[in-house]
C-alpha positions as a Markdown table, in Angstrom:
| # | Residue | x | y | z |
|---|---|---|---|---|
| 1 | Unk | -20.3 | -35.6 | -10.3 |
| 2 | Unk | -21.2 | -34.6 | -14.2 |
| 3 | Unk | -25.0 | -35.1 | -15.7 |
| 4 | Unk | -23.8 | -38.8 | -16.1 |
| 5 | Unk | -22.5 | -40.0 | -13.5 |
| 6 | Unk | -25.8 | -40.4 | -11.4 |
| 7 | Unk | -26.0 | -41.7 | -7.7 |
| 8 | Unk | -26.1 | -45.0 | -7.2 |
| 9 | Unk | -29.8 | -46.0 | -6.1 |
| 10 | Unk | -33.0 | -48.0 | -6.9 |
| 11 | Unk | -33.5 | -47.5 | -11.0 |
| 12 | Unk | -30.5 | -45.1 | -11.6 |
| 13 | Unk | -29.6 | -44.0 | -14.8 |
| 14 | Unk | -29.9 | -41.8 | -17.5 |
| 15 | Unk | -34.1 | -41.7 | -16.8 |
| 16 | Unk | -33.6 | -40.6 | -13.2 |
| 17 | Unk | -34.5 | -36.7 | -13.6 |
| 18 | Unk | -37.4 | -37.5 | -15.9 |
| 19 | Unk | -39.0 | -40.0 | -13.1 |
| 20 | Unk | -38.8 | -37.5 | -10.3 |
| 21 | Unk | -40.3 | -34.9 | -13.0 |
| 22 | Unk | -42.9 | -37.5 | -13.7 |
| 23 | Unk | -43.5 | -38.9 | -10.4 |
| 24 | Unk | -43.8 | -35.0 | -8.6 |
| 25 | Unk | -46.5 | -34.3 | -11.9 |
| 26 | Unk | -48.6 | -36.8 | -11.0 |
| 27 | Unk | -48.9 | -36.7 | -7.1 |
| 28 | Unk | -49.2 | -32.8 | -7.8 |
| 29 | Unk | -52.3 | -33.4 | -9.9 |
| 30 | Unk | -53.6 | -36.0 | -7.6 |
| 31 | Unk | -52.7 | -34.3 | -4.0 |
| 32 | Unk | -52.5 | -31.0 | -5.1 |
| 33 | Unk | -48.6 | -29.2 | -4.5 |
| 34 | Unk | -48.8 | -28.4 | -0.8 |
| 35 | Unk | -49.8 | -32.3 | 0.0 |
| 36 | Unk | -46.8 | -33.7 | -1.7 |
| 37 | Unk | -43.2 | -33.6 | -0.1 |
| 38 | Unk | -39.6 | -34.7 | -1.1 |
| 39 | Unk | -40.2 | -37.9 | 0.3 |
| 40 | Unk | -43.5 | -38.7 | -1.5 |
| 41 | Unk | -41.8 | -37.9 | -4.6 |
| 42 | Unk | -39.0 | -40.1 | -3.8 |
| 43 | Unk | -40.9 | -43.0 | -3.0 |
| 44 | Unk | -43.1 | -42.7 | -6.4 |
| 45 | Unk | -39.9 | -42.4 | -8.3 |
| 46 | Unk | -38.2 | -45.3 | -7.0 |
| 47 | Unk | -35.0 | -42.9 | -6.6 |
| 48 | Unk | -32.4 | -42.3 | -3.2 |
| 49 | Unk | -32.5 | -38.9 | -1.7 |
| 50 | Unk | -28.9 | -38.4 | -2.7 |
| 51 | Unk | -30.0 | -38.3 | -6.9 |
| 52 | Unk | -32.7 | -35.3 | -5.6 |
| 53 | Unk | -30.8 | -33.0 | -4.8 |
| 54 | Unk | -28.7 | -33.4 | -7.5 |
| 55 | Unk | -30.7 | -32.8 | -10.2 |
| 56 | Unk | -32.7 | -29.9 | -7.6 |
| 57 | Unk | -31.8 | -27.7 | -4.7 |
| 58 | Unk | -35.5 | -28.1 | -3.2 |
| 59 | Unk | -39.3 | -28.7 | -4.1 |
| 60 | Unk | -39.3 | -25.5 | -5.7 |
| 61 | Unk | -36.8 | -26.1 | -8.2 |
| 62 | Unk | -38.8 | -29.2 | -8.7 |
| 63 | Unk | -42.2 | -27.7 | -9.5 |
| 64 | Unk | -40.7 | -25.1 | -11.5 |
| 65 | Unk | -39.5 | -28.4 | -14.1 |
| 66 | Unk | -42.9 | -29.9 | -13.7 |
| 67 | Unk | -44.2 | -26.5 | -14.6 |
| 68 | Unk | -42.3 | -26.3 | -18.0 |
| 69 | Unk | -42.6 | -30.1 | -18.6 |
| 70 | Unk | -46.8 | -29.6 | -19.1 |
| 71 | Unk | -46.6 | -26.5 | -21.0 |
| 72 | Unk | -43.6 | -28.2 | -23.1 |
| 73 | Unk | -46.0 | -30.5 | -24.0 |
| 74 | Unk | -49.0 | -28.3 | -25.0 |
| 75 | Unk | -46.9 | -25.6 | -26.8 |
| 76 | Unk | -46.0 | -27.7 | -29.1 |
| 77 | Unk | -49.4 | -29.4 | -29.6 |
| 78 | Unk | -49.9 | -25.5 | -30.2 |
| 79 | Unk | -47.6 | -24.5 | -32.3 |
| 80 | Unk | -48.6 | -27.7 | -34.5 |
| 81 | Unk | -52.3 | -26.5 | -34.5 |
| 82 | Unk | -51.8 | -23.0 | -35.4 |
| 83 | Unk | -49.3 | -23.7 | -38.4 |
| 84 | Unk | -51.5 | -26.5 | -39.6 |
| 85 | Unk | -54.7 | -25.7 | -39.6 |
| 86 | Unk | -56.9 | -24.6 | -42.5 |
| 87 | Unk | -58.4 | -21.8 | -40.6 |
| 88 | Unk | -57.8 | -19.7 | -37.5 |
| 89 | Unk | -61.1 | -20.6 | -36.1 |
| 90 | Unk | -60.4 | -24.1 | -36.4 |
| 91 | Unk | -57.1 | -23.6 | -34.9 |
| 92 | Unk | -58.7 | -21.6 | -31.8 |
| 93 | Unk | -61.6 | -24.2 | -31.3 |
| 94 | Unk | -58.8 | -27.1 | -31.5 |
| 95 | Unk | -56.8 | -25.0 | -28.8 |
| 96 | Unk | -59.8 | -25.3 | -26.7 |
| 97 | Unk | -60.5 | -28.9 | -27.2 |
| 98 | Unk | -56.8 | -29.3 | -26.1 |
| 99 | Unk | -57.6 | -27.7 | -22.5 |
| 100 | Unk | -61.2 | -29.3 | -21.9 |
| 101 | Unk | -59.6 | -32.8 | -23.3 |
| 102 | Unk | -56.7 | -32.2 | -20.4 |
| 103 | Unk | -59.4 | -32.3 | -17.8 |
| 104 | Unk | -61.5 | -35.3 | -19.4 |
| 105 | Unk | -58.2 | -37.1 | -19.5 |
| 106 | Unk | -57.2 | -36.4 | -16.2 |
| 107 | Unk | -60.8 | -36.9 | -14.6 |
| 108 | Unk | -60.8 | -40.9 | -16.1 |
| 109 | Unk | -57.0 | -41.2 | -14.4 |
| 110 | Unk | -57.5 | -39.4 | -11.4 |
| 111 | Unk | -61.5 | -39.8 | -10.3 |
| 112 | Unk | -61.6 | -36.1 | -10.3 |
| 113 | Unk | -61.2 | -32.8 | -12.3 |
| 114 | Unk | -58.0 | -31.1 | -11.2 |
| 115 | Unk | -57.8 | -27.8 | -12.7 |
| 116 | Unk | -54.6 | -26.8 | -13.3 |
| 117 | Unk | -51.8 | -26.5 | -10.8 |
| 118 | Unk | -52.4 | -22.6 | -10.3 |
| 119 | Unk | -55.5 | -23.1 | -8.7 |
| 120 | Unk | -53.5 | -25.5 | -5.9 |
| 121 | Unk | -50.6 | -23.0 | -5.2 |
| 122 | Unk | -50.1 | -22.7 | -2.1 |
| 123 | Unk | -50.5 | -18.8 | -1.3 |
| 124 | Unk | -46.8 | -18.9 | 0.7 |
| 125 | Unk | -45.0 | -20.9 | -2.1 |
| 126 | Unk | -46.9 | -18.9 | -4.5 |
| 127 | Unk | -45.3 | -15.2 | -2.7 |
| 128 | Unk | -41.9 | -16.6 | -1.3 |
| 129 | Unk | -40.5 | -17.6 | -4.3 |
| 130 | Unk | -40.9 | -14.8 | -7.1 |
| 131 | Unk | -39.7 | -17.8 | -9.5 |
| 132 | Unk | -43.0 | -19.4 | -9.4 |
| 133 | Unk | -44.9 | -16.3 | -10.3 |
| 134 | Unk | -43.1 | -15.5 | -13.0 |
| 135 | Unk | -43.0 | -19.0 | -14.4 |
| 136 | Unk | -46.8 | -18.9 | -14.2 |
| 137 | Unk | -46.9 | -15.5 | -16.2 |
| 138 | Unk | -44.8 | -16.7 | -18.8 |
| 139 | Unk | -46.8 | -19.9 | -19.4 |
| 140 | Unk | -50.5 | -18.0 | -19.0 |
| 141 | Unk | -48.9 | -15.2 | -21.7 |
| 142 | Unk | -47.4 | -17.9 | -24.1 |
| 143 | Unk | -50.8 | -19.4 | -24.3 |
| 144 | Unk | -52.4 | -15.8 | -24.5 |
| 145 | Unk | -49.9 | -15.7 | -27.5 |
| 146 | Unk | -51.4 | -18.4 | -29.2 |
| 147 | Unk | -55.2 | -16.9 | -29.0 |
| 148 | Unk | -54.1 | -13.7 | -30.1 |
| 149 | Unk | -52.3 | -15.3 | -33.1 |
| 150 | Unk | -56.1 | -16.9 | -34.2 |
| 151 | Unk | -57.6 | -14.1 | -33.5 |
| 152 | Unk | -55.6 | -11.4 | -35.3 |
| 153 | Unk | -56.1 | -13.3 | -38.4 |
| 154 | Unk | -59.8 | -13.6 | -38.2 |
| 155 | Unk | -59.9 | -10.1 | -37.5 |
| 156 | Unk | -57.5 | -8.9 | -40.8 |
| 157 | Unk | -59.1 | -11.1 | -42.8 |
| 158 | Unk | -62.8 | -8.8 | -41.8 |
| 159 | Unk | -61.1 | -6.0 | -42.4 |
| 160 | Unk | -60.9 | -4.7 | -38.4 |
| 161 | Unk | -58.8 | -2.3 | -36.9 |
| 162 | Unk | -59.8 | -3.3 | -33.1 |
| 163 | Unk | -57.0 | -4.6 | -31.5 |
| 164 | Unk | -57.8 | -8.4 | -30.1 |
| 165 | Unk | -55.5 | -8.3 | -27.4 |
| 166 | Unk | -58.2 | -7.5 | -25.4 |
| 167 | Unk | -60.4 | -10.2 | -26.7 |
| 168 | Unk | -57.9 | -13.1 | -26.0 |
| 169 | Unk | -57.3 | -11.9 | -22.4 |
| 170 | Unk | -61.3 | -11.8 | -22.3 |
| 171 | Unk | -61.4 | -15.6 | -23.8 |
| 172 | Unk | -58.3 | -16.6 | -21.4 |
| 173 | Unk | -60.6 | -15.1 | -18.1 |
| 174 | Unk | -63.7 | -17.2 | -19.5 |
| 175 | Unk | -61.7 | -20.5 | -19.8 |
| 176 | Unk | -59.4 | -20.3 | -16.6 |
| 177 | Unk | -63.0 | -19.4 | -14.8 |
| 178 | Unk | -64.7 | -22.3 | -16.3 |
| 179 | Unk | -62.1 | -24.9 | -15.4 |
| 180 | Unk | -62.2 | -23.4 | -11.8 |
| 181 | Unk | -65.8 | -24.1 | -11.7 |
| 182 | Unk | -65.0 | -27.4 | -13.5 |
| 183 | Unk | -62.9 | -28.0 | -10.6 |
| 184 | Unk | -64.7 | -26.8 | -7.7 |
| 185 | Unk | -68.1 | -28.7 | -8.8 |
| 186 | Unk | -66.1 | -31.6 | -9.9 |
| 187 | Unk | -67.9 | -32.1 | -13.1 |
| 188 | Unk | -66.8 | -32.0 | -16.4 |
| 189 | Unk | -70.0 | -29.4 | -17.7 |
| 190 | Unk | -68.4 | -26.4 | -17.3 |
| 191 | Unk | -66.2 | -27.6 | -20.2 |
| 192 | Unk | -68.9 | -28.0 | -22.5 |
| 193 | Unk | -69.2 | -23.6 | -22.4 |
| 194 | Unk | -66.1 | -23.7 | -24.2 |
| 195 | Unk | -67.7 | -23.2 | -27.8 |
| 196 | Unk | -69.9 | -21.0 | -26.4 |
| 197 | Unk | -67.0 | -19.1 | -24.6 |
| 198 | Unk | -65.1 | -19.0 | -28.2 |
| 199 | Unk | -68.3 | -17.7 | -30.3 |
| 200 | Unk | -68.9 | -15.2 | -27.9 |
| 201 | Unk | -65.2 | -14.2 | -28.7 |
| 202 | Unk | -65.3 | -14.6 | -32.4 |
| 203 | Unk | -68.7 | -12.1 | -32.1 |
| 204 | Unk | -67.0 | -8.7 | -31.9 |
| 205 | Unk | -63.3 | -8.1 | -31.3 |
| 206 | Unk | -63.2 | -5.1 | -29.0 |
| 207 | Unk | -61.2 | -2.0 | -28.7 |
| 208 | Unk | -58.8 | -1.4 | -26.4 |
| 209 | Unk | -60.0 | -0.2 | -22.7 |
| 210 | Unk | -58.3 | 2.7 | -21.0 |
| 211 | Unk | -56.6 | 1.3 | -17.4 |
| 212 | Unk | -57.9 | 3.1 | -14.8 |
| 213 | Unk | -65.1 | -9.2 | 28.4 |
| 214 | Unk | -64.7 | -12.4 | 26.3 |
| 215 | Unk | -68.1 | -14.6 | 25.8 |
| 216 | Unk | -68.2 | -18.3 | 24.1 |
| 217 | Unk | -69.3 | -16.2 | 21.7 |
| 218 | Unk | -66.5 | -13.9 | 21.5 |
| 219 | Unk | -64.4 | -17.4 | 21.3 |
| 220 | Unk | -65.8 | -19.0 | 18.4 |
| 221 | Unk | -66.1 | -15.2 | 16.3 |
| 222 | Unk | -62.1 | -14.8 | 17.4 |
| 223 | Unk | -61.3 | -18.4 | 16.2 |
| 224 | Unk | -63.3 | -17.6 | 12.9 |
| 225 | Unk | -61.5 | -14.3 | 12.3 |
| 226 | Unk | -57.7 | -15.5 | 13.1 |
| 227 | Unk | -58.7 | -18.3 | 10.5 |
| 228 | Unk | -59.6 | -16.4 | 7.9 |
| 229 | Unk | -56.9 | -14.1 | 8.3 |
| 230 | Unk | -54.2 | -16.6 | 8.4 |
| 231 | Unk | -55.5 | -17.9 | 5.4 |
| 232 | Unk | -55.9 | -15.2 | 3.4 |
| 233 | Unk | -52.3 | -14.6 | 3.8 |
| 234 | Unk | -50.8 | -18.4 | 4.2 |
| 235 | Unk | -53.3 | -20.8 | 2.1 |
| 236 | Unk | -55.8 | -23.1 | 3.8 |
| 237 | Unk | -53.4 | -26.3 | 3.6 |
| 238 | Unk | -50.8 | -24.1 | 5.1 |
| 239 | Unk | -52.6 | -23.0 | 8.2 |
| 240 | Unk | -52.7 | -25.9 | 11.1 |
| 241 | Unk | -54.5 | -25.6 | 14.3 |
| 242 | Unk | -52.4 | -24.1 | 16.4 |
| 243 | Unk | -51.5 | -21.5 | 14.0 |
| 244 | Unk | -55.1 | -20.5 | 14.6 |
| 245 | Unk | -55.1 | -20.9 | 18.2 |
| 246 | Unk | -52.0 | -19.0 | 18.6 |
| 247 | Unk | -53.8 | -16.0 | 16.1 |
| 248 | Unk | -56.4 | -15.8 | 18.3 |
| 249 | Unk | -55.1 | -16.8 | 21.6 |
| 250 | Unk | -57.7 | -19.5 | 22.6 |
| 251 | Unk | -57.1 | -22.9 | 24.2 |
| 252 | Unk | -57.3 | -26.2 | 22.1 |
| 253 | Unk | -60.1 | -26.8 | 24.5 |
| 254 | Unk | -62.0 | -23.8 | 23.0 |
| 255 | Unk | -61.3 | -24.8 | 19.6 |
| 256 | Unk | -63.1 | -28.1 | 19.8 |
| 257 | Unk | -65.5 | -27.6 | 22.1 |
| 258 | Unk | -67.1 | -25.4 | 19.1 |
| 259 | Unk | -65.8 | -27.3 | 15.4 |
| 260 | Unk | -64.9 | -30.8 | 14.9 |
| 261 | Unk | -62.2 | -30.3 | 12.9 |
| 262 | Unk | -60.5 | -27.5 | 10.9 |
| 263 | Unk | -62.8 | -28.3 | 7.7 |
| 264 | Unk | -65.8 | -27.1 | 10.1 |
| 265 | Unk | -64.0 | -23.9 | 10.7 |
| 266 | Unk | -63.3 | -23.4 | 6.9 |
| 267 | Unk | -66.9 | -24.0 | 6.2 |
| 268 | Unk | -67.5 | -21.5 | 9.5 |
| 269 | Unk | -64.8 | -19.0 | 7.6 |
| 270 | Unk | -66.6 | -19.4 | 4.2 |
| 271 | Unk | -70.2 | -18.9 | 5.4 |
| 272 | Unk | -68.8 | -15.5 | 7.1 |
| 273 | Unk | -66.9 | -14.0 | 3.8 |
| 274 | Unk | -70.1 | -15.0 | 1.6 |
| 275 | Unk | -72.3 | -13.6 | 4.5 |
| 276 | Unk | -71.2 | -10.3 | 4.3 |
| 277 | Unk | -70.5 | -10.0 | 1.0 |
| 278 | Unk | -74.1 | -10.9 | 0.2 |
| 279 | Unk | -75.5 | -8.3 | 2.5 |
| 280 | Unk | -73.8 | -6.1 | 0.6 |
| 281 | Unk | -75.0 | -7.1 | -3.0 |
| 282 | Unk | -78.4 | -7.3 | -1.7 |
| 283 | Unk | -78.3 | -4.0 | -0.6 |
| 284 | Unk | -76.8 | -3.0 | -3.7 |
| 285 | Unk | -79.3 | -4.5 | -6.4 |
| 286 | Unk | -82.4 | -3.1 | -3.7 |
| 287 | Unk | -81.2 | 0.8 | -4.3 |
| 288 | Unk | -79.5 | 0.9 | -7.5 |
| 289 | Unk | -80.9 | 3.2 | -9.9 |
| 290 | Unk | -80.6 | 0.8 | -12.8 |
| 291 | Unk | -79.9 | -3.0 | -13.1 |
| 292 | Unk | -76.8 | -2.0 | -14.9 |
| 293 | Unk | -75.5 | 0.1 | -12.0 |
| 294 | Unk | -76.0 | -2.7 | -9.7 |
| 295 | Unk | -73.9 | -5.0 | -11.7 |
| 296 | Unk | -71.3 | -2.6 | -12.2 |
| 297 | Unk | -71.2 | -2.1 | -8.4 |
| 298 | Unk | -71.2 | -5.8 | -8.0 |
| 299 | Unk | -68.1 | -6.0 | -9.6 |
| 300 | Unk | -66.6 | -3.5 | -8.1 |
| 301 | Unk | -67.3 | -5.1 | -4.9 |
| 302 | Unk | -65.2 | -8.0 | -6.1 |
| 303 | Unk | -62.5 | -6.0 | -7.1 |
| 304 | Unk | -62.6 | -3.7 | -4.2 |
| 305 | Unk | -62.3 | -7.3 | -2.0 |
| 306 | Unk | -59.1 | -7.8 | -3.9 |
| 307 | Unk | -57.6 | -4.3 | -3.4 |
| 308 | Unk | -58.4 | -4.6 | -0.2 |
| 309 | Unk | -56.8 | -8.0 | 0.6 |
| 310 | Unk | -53.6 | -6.7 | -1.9 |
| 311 | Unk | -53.3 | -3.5 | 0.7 |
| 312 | Unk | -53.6 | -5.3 | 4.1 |
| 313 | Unk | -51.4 | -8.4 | 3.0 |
| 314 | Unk | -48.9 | -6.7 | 0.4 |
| 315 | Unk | -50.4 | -9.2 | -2.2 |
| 316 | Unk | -53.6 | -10.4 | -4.2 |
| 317 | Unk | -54.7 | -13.1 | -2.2 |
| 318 | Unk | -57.8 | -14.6 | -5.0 |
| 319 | Unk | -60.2 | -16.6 | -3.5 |
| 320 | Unk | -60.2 | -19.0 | -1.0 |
| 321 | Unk | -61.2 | -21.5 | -3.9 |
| 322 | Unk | -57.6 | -20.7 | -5.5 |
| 323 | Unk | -55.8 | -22.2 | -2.9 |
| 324 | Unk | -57.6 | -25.2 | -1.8 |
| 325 | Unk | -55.5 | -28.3 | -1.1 |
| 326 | Unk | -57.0 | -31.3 | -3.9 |
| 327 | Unk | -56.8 | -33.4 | -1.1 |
| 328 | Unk | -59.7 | -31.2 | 1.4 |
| 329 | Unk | -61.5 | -30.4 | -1.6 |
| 330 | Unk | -61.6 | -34.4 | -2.7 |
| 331 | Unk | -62.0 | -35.4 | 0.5 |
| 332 | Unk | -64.6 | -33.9 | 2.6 |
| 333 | Unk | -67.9 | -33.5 | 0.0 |
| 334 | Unk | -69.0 | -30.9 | 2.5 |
| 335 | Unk | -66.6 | -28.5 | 1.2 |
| 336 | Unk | -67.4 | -28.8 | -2.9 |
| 337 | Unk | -70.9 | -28.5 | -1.8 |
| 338 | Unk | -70.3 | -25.1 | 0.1 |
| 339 | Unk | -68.3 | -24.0 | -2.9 |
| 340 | Unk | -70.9 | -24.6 | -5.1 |
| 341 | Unk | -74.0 | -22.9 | -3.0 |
| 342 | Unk | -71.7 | -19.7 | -2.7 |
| 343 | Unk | -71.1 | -20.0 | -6.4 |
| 344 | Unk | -74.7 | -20.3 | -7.6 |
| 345 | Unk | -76.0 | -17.7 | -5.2 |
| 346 | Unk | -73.0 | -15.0 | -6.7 |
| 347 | Unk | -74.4 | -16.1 | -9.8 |
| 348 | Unk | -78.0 | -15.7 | -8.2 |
| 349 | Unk | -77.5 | -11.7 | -8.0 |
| 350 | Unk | -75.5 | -11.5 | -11.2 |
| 351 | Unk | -79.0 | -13.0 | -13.0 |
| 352 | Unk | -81.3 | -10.9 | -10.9 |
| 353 | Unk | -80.0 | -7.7 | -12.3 |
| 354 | Unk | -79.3 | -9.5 | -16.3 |
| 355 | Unk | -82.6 | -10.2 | -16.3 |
| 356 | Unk | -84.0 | -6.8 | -15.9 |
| 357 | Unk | -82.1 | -5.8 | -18.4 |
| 358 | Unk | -83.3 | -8.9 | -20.9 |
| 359 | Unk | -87.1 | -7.6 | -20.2 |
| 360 | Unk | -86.4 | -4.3 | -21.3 |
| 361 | Unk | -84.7 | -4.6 | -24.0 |
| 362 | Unk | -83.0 | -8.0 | -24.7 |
| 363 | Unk | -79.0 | -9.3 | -24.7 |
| 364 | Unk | -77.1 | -11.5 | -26.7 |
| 365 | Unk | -77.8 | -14.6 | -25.0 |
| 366 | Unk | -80.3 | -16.0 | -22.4 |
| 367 | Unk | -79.5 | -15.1 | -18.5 |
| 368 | Unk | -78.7 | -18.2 | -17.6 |
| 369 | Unk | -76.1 | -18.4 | -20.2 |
| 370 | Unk | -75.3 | -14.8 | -19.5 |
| 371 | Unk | -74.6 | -14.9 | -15.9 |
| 372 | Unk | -72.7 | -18.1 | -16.4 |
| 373 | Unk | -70.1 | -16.8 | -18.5 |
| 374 | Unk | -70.0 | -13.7 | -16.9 |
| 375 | Unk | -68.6 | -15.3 | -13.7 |
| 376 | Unk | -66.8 | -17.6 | -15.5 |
| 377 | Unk | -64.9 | -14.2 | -17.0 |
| 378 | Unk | -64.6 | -12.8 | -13.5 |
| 379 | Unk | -63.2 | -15.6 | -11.8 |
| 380 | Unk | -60.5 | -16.1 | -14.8 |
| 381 | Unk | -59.9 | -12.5 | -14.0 |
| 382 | Unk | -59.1 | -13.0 | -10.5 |
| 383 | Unk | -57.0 | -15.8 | -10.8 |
| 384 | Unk | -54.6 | -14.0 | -13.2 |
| 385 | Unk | -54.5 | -10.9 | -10.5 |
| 386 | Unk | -53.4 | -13.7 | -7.9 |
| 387 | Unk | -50.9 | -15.0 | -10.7 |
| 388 | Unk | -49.1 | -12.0 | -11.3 |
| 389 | Unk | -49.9 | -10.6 | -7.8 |
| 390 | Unk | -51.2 | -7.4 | -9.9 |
| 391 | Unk | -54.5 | -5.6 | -9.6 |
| 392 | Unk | -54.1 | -4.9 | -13.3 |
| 393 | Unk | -56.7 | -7.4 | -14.9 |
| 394 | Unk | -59.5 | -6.3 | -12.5 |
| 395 | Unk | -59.4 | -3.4 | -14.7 |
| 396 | Unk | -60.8 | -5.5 | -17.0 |
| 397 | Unk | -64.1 | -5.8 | -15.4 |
| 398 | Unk | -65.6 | -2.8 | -17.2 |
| 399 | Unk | -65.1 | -4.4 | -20.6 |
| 400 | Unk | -66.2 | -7.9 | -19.2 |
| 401 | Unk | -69.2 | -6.5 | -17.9 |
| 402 | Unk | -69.9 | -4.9 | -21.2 |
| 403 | Unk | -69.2 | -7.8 | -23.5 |
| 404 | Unk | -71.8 | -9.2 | -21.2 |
| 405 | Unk | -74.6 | -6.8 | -21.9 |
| 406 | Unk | -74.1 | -6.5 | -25.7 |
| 407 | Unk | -77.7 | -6.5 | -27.1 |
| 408 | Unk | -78.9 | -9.0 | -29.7 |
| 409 | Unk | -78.2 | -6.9 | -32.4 |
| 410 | Unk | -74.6 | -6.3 | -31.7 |
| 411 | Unk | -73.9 | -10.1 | -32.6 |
| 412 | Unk | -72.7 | -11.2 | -35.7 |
């Protein structure tokens, strides 16, 4: 059978690949990938199982389209912006306007803010098929071409030598965090950092950084653990149930006798991670010397999380906020409001040890503002380790901390 000669079916014809393209973009963005199957797609599209795999081998294949269909569409919104413009900062702030509009756009269709689709990969799909990884490095550094373009003609026309690579992978982390937290709050605010994100950008390009006997209670702890094992290394909409109980040999009986429901054991799993990450930091800002040191070790205990979860796993597993099935977080309000709590009480420390610093002698921008875009930074960071399944950009935590603590003067 050629290109032409498509199955017979409901609707075929010449349209039939760009349907199940269009149809599998849409249920992605409402259901998030791991919620959607063949069969969903099929039904959306109006199209026999027969003109599937015809045009595709499996979901994958599918996905990958989808994938180039969205950024097809943007890179050339892109291209148009950055050959057009009068200026490169109008090109960069119309770049950004793009991204946030994507979200507006989407919230009105869809009820909700969706992110983008790397922050619904399911962890397995995401590390079985090296295909998807790379796809998603090739879209993130296509866009990261297109900042560095604006910003390399900002910084010859001002006469500077600083390489801006740097400074677009800095702005890239900032607006991939604050469409997470976009996401993960469902609200729209987040967005309106953006030209905050950009001047912050546009302040200073930077140099280049160098790279450097069993009890209930036993029960409900050894439920807790296999859980947040199994997803760390397989995705929260991956893991079922009985995965669990199998993990951590305990009877269904067990498992329901202490949660409801495998949301109440995520919320369980959540409350542990945050719990002993937050002894840590209190610790940490209670002895350190200064309030820079304490952020610096914050950091690092972020990073270090990451490295660890990279050497027991063989991969960067993110957060558990980075592969959260749409349809949970949309679902169950319990779960956006846990997200947000440990969010703001992250943020909590990171403004505890900024505003020390703005007593003594001052920073670029209020704490609040500080903090926010400092974690937005962090997060953006993270997300393009779990991307590339490299520890590489958590390197970059050195120079985001210290674009954060620039002092008023600094700022042009």
């Amino acid at each position: 059978m050629t290109d032409k000669e498509e199955p017979r079916g409901p609707k075929a014809g010449p349209g039939t690949r760009q349907r199940l393209v269009d149809a599998a973009t849409e249920l992605m963005w409402s259901h998030g990938i791991s919620e959607v199957s063949v069969d969903d797609i099929l039904e959306r599209a109006d199209v026999l199982r027969g003109s599937f795999y015809h045009f595709f081998n499996s979901k994958a294949d599918l996905l990958l389209e989808c994938l180039d269909n969205v950024w097809r569409h943007q890179a050339a919104q892109l291209a148009s912006m950055y050959a057009g413009t009068a200026s490169p900062e109008e090109a960069l702030t119309r770049h950004l306007k793009m991204l946030a509009r994507a979200q507006i756009d989407a919230n009105e269709r869809l009820g909700f803010v969706p992110g983008t689709f790397n922050m619904s990969m399911p962890t397995a799909l995401l590390h079985e098929d090296p295909r998807i990884a790379r796809k998603l490095q090739e879209l993130m550094e296509s866009n990261l071409d297109h900042l560095e373009s604006g910003l390399r003609k900002i910084a010859e026309r001002r006469g500077a030598s600083d390489p801006v690579n740097t400074t677009a992978r800095l702005l890239s982390y900032s607006v991939a965090g604050a469409v997470l937290a976009a996401r993960m709050n469902n609200s729209l605010k987040p967005l309106e950092d953006f030209k905050l994100l950009l001047a912050d950008a546009l302040a200073q390009p930077l140099p280049e950084q160098p790279r450097t006997q069993r009890s209930r209670t036993d029960t409900r702890q050894r439920l807790v653990d296999a859980a947040t094992d199994l997803m760390w290394r397989h995705g929260i909409g991956e893991v079922s149930v009985d995965m669990i109980l199998e993990r951590a040999d305990v009877l269904k009986g067990s498992f329901y006798h202490f949660f409801a429901s495998k949301t109440d054991l995520l919320l369980e799993c959540l409350d542990n991670i945050w719990r002993t990450q937050a002894e840590r930091l209190a610790v940490i800002y209670d002895e350190a010397a200064t309030p820079e040191e304490a952020l610096e070790q914050h950091l690092k205990v972020l990073a270090q999380a990451q490295i660890e979860g990279y050497e027991r796993l063989g991969f960067v597993p993110g957060t558990f906020n980075m592969s959260m099935p749409t349809s949970l977080l949309r679902e169950d309000p319990r779960i956006t409001g846990k997200l947000h709590e440990l969010m703001e009480s992250n943020r909590h420390y990171l403004e505890k040890g900024l505003q020390q610093i703005a007593d003594r002698r001052g920073l670029s921008r209020s704490v609040k503002v500080t903090a926010r875009l400092l974690s937005y930074r962090v997060a953006g960071a993270v997300l393009a380790a779990r991307m590339n399944n490299s520890l590489k950009p958590l390197a970059d935590f050195k120079v985001i901390l210290a674009t954060a603590l620039r002092p008023p003067e600094t700022r042009k």
